[in-house]
C-alpha positions as CSV (number, residue, x, y, z in Angstrom):
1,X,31.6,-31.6,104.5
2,X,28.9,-33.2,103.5
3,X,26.2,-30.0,104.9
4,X,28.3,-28.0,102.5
5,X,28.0,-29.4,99.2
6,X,24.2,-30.2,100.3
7,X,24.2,-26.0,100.2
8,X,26.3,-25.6,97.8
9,X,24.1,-27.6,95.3
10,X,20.9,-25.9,96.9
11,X,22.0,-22.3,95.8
12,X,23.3,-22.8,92.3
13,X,20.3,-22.9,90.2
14,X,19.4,-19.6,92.2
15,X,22.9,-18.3,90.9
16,X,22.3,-19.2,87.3
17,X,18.8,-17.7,87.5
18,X,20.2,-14.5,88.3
19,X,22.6,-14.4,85.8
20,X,20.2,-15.3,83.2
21,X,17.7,-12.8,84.5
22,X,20.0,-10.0,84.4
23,X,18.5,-7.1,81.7
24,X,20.1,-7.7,78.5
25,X,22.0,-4.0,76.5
26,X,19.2,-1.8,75.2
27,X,19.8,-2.7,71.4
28,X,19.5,0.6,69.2
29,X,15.8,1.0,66.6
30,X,16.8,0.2,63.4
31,X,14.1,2.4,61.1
32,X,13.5,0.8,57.2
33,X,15.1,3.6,54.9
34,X,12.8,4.8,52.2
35,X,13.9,3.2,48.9
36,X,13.4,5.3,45.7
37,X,10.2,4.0,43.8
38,X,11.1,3.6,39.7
39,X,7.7,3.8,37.9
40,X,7.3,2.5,34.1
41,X,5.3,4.9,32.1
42,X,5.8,2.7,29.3
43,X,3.5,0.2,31.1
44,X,1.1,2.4,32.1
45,X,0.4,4.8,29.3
46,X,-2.3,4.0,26.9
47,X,-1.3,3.8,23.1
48,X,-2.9,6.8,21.3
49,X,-2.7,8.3,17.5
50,X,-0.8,11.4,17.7
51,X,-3.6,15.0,17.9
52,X,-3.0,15.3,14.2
53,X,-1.0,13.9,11.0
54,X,0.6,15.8,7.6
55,X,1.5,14.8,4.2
56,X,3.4,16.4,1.7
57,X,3.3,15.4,-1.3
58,X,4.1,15.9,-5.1
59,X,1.2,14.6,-7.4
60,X,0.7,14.0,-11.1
61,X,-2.9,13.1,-12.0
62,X,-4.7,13.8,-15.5
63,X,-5.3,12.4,-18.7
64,X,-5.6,14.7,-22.0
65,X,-4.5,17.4,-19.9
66,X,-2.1,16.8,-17.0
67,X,-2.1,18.1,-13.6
68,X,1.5,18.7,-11.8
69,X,1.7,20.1,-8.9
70,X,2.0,19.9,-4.8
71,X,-0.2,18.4,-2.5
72,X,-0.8,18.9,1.4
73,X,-3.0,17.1,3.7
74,X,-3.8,17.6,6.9
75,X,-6.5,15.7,9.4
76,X,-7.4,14.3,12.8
77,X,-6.8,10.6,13.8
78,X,-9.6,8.9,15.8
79,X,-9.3,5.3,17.1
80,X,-7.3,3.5,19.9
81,X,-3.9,1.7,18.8
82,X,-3.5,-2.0,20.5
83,X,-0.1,-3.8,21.4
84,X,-0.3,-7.0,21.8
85,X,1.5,-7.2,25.5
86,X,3.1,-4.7,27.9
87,X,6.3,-6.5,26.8
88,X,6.0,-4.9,22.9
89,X,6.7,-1.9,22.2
90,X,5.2,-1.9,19.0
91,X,1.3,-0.7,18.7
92,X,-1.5,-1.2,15.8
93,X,-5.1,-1.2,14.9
94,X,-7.6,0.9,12.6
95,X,-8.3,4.5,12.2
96,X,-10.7,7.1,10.8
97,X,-9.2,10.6,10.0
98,X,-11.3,13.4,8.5
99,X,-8.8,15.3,6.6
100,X,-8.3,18.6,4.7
101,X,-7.0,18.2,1.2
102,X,-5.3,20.6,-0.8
103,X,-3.4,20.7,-4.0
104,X,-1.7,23.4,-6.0
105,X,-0.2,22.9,-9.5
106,X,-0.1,23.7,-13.0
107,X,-2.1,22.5,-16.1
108,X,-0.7,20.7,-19.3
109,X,-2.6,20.0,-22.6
110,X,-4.8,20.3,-25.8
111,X,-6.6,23.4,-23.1
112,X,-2.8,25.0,-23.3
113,X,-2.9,25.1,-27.4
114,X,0.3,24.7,-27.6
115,X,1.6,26.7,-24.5
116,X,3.4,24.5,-22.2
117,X,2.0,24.6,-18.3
118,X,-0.5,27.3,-19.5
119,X,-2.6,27.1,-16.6
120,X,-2.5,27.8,-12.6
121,X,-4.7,25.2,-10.3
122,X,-5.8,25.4,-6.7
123,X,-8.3,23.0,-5.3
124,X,-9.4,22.8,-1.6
125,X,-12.0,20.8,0.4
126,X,-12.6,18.2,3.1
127,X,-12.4,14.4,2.7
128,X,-11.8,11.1,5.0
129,X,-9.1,8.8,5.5
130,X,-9.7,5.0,6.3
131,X,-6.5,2.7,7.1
132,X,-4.6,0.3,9.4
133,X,-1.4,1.6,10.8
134,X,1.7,0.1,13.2
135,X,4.1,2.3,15.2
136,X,6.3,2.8,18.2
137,X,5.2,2.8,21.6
138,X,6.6,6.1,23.2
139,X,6.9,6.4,26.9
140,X,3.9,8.8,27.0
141,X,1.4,6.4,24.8
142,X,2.0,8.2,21.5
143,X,2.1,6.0,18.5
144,X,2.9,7.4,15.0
145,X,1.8,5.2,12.2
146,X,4.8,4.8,10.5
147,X,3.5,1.9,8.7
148,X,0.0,2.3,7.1
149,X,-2.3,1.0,4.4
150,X,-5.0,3.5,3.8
151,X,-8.0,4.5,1.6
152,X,-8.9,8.3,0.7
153,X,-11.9,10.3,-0.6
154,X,-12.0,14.0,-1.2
155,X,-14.2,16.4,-2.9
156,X,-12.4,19.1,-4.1
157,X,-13.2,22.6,-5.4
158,X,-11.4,25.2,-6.8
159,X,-9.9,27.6,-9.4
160,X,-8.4,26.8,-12.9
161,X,-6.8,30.0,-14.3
162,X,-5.2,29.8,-18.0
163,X,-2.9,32.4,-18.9
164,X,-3.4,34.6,-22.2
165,X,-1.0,33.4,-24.8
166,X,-0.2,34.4,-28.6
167,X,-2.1,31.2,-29.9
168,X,-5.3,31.2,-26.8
169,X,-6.8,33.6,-24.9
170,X,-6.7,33.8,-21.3
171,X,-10.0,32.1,-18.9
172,X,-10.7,31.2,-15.4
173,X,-13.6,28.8,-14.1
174,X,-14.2,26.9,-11.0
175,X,-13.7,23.1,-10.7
176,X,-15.1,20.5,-8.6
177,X,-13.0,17.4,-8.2
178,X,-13.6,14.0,-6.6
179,X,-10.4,12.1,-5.9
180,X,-9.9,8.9,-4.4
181,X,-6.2,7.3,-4.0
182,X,-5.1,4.0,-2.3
183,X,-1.8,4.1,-0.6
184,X,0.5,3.6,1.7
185,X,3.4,5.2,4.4
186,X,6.6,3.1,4.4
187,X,8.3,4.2,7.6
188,X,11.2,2.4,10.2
189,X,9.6,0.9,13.3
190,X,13.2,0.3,14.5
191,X,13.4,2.6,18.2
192,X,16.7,2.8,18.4
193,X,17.3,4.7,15.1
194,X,16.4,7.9,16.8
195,X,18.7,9.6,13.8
196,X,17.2,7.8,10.9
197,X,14.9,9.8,8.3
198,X,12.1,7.5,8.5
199,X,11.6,7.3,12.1
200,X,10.6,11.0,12.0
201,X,8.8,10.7,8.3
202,X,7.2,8.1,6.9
203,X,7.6,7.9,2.6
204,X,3.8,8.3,1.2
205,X,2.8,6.5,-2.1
206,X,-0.5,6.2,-3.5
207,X,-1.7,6.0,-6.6
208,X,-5.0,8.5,-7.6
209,X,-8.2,8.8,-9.6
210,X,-10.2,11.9,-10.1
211,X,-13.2,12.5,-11.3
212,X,-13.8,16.4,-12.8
213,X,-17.7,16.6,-11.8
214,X,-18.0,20.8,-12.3
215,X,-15.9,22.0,-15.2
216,X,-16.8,24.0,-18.5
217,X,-13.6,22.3,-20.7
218,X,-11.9,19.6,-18.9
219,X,-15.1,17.4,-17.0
220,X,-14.1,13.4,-17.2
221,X,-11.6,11.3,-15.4
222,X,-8.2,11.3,-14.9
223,X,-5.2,9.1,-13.4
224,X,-2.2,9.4,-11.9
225,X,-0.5,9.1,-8.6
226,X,1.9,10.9,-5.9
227,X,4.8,10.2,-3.7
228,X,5.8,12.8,-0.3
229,X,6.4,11.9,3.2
230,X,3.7,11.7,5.9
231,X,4.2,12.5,9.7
């Protein structure tokens, strides 16, 4: 009895060993799946002006004789916008913008004797735009001043054609204006108002002086101012 359990007791860590030792079920490869990668754009892109801005405007400038009429501008915007973290979505800083001023109108005046809006004008030429504007930051970097304070000088050169009347003969000459006007564009910076008027357009106002350099009757200075939309 007591050769057996001597045996016994001999063989069972053998036992256990092959039981532990036996090859475990081949467990199946599982591969990673490939998750969908969501990129921001909005924290990538670099703020930049827009290729090119617009105003339309109506203006009223003059002093013995009166100048009504419409007024379009259209120029480049150079300079880098800034936000102040990835966070904003609002952008700002300084730009330059050569520009291409034009304005088309009608005269009023002692040059009318007596004839009301006796005369046509159109005057034309390059000029330069200096200001500091705030917009929203689009997904693809775009940022349209909505908001700007700006400084403007033109020269300006043209034709001033007065109509024949009963009491004044009819005349045409060339004019060469320099105008300068202080202003600014009152738009929404509010993103979600995709609908709303001024998130699209911006309300110009500015008020104007010009100085008639080149003229045979009405050389001097006048005054005056406009209000449009810009975008």
């Amino acid at each position: 009895m007591r050769l057996a359990v001597i045996i016994a007791l001999t063989l069972a860590p053998f036992a256990s060993a092959e039981e532990v030792t036996e090859t475990p079920a081949r467990l199946e490869t599982v591969r990673p799946t490939r998750a969908v990668v969501f990129t921001s754009t909005r924290l990538r892109a670099e703020p930049h002006w827009p290729l090119a801005l617009f105003e339309l405007s109506g203006v009223v400038t003059g002093r013995e004789n009166v100048f009504v009429g419409v007024d379009l501008v259209a120029g480049i915007p150079l300079g880098v916008p800034v936000r102040p973290n990835r966070r904003v979505t609002l952008a700002s800083g300084w730009l330059v913008m050569p520009v291409i001023e034009g304005s088309l109108g009608r005269l009023n005046g002692p040059i009318c004797a007596g004839v009301r809006l006796c005369g046509e004008r159109f005057i034309v030429g390059p000029g330069l735009k200096f200001g500091h504007g705030t917009g929203v930051l689009t997904n693809d970097g775009l940022v349209r001043p909505a908001r700007m304070l700006y400084v403007q000088l033109a020269a300006l050169g043209g034709l001033v054609d007065i109509q024949e009347s009963p009491l004044a003969p009819g005349d045409a000459w060339f004019e060469g204006v320099i105008r300068a006007r202080v202003g600014g564009h009152l738009g929404s910076l509010d993103l979600t108002s995709d609908a709303d008027f001024l998130t699209t357009f911006s309300l110009n106002v500015a008020a104007t002086v010009e100085y008639v350099a080149v003229s045979p009757f009405t050389r001097g200075f006048g005054f005056g101012g406009l209000i449009g939309v810009a975008f």
